[in-house]
N, C-alpha and C positions, 0 to 999 in steps of 0.2 A: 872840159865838159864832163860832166856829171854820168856816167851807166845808164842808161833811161830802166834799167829795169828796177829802178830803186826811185823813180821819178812815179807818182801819178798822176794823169791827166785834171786841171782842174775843172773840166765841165762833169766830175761822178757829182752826181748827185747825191743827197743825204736822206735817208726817209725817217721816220719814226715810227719806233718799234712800241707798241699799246699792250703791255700782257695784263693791263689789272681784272680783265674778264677772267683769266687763265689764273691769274694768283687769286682772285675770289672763289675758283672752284677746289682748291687745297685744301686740304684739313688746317687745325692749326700747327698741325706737328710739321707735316710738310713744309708748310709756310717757315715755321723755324731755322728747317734745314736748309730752305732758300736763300734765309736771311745769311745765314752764319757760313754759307758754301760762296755764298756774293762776297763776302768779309773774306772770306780766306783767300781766295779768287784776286784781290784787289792787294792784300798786303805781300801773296806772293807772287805778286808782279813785280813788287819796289825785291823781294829778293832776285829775279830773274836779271833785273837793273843790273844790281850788284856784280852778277854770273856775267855779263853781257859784254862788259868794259868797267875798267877804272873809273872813266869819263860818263856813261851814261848815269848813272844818279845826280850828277851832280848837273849835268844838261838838263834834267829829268824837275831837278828843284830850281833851275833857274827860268826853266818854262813854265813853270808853276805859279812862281812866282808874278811872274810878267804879266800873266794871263789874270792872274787874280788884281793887278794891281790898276789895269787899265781894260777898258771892256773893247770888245772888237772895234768899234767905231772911232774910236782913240785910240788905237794905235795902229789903224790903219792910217790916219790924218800922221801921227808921227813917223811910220814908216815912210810914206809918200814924203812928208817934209822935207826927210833926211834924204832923197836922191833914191828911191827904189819905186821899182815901175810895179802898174797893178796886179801884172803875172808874178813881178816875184815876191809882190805882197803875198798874193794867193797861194 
């Protein structure tokens, strides 16, 4: 059995976060910095990967892949297919 403290419950909920009233009010120099603080933000996560584990980038490209290649609704019908219950779809 798995540490539950590495486990999340599946009933969190998801909200979504709206800033384009908030990125409207920026200058455009601001906005740049946002742009290019989000870019750096993003690629030095894949280097964190790297810091992380041997294995995590390469976990890291195969969910990526997975995810881009099949949309949630398909491969939820393939997980289910293959013998897995909807909690451990979730």
């Amino acid at each position: 059995m798995a540490d539950t403290q590495y486990i999340l419950p599946n009933d969190i909920g998801v909200s979504s976060l709206d800033c384009r009233e908030a990125f409207r009010l920026l200058s455009p120099t601001e906005r740049l910095y946002a742009y290019h603080l989000s870019r750096a933000a993003w690629y030095g996560g894949l280097a964190v990967l790297l810091q992380t584990s041997p294995e995590a980038p390469y976990i890291y490209a195969l969910l990526s892949r997975l995810f881009r290649a099949q949309d949630p609704d398909q491969l939820r019908q393939h997980a289910l297919a293959e013998g897995l219950t909807e909690e451990e779809y979730q």
